[in-house]
C-alpha positions, 0 to 999 in steps of 0.5 A: 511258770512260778517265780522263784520269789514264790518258789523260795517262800514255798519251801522252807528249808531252801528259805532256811539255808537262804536266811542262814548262811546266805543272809538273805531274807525277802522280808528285809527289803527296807534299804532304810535310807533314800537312794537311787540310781545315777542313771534314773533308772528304776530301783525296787528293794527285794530282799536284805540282810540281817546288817542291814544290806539291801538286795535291789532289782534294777530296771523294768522287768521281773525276776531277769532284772539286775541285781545290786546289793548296797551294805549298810556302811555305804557301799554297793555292786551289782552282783547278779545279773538276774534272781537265779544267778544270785540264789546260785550265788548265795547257795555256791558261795555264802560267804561272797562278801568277804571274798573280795580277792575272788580266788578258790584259795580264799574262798576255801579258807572261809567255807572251812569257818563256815563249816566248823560252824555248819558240818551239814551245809554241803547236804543243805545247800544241795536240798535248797538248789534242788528244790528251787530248780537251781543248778550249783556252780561251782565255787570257783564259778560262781567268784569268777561270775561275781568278779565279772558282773561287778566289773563289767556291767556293773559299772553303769550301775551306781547307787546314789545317796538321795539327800547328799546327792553321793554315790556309794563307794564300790563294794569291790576294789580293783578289777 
């Protein structure tokens, strides 16, 4: 079975829609600053984004491993428990990171800035998931996975400013 790293990097358009309106690219793995894990366990930089966010696998494994995203402004959350769940993530809801409140109402407010700018992005997200495998949730599912990850699981993982010895400050506020 093919990776979906390797599945991503043979498609384009699915590589496309990733980099555009999910901001996620596999060549910005490069967290640019040295942390690690408060619990010691192992932290491999995968993919970013164009501000500087890292997407970070955790643990030992492959693709199933938990997924932590740190900002560029010190902060971070475990967001996916897994690379598929994240891609679901990104495809379903692009603009996750300003969804802090985790509701369809908001959500709905921000894919409506999204497609006055991106008329086609129902149809390309579509082509994406389709051609990586993916099964869509739906918005509403994938907030509610999120809002779970974050505050269930990811509480065991917190990321460590290596030099000062700080932990970043949680990406989320309030459960």
């Amino acid at each position: 079975m093919a990776s979906l790293t390797a599945s991503l990097r043979a498609h384009d358009e699915a590589a496309r829609f990733l980099a555009g309106p999910g901001d996620f690219e596999l060549d910005r793995a490069d967290h640019g600053e040295e942390v690690h894990l408060a619990s010691g366990a192992r932290l491999e930089g995968f993919a970013g984004d164009a501000a500087g966010g890292t997407y970070f696998f955790c643990g030992d494994g492959g693709e199933e491993r938990p997924v932590l995203y740190a900002d560029s402004e010190g902060r971070a959350a475990l967001v996916a428990v897994g690379l598929p769940e994240l891609l679901r993530l990104l495809l379903a809801v692009p603009w996750w990171r300003d969804c802090t409140a985790f509701t369809a109402e908001q959500s709905g407010w921000l894919a409506a800035e999204y497609l006055a700018d991106l008329p086609d992005l129902a149809a390309d997200r579509g082509r994406a998931a389709a051609a990586l495998g993916l099964d869509l949730p739906s918005e509403a599912e994938a907030l509610a996975r999120l809002r779970e990850v974050a505050f269930g699981a990811g509480q065991d993982f917190v990321l460590v400013f290596t030099p000062e010895g700080e932990p970043y400050e949680p990406l989320f506020k309030g459960a």
